[in-house]
C-alpha positions as CSV (number, residue, x, y, z in Angstrom):
1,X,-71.1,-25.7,-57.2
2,X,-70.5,-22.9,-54.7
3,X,-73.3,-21.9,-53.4
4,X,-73.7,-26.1,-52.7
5,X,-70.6,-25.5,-50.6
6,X,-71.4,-22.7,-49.0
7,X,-74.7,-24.3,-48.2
8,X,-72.6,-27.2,-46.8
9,X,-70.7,-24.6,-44.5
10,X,-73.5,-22.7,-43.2
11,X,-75.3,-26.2,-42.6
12,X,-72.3,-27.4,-40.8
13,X,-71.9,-24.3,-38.9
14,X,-75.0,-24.2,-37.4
15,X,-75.3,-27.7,-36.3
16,X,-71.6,-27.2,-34.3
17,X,-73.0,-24.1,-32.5
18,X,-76.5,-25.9,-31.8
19,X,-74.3,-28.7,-30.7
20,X,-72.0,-26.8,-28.3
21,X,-75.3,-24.9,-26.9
22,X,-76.4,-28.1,-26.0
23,X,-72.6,-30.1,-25.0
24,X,-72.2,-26.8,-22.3
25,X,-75.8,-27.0,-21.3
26,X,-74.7,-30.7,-20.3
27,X,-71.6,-29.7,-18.9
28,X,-73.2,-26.8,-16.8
29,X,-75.2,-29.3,-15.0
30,X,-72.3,-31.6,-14.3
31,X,-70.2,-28.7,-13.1
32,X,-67.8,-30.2,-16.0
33,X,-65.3,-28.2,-17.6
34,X,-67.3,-25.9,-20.1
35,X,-67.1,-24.4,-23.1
36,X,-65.7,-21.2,-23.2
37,X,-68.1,-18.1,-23.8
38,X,-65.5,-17.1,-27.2
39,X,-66.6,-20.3,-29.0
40,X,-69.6,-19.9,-28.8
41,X,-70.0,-16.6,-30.0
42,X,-66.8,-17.2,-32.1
43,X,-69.3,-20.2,-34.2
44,X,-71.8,-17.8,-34.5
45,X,-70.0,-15.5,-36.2
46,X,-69.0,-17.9,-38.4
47,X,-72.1,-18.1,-39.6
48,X,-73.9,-20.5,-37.2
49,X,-75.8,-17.4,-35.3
50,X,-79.1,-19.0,-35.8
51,X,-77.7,-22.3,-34.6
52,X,-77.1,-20.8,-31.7
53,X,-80.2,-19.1,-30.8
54,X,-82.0,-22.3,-32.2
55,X,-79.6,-23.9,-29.4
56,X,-79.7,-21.2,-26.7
57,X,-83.4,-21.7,-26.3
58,X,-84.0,-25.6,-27.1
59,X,-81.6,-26.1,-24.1
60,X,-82.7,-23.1,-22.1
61,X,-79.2,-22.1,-21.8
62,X,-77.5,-18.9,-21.7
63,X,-81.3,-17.4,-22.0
64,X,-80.8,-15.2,-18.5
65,X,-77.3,-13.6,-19.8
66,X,-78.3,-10.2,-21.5
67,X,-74.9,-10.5,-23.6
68,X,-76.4,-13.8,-25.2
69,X,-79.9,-12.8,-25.5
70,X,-79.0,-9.7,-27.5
71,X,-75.6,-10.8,-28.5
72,X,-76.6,-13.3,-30.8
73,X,-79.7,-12.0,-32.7
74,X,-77.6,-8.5,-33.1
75,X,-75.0,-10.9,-35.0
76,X,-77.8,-12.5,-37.0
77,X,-79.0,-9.6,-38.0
78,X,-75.3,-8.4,-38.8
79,X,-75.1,-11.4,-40.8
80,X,-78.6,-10.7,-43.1
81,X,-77.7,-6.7,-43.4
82,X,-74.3,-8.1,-44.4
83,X,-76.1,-10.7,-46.9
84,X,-78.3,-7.9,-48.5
85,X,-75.2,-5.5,-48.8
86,X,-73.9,-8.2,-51.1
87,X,-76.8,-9.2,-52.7
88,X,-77.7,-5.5,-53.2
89,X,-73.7,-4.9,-54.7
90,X,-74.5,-7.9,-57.4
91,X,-71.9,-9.7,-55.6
92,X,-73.6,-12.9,-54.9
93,X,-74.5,-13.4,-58.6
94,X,-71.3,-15.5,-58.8
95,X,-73.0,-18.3,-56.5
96,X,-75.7,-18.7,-58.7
């Protein structure tokens, strides 16, 4: 039961960040008011880093700022040493 939430949360959180990569990308080219650089990296750290990348290069946005382009994969990779750590600690055996 949780690990189906957590897969619900990570599913979740990765659609929103693909979602806003896309809403500023729109936004950007409308000289709209955007979405602030925080959120975006604040829904990747929540856990939707590889919605955003997904996002950053399906819309070709945010691709020529060297904070996004290794920003984000940094806090993927964050996220999977985190994930082994865990894994690693026996910790995870609860989800299963």
């Amino acid at each position: 039961m949780l690990l189906k939430c957590l897969l619900g949360y990570l599913a979740a959180v990765n659609l929103v960040a693909f979602a806003q990569m896309g809403a500023d990308k729109r936004r950007a080219q409308r000289h709209a008011w955007r979405i602030p650089e925080a959120a975006l990296f604040g829904a990747a750290l929540l856990g939707g880093s590889v919605g955003a990348i997904v996002g950053m290069y399906t819309f070709h946005h945010k691709t020529k700022h060297w904070y996004f382009v290794t920003g984000m994969p940094l806090i993927l990779v964050a996220q999977l040493v985190l994930l082994w750590l865990c894994w690693r600690q026996g910790w995870l055996s609860a989800l299963l």
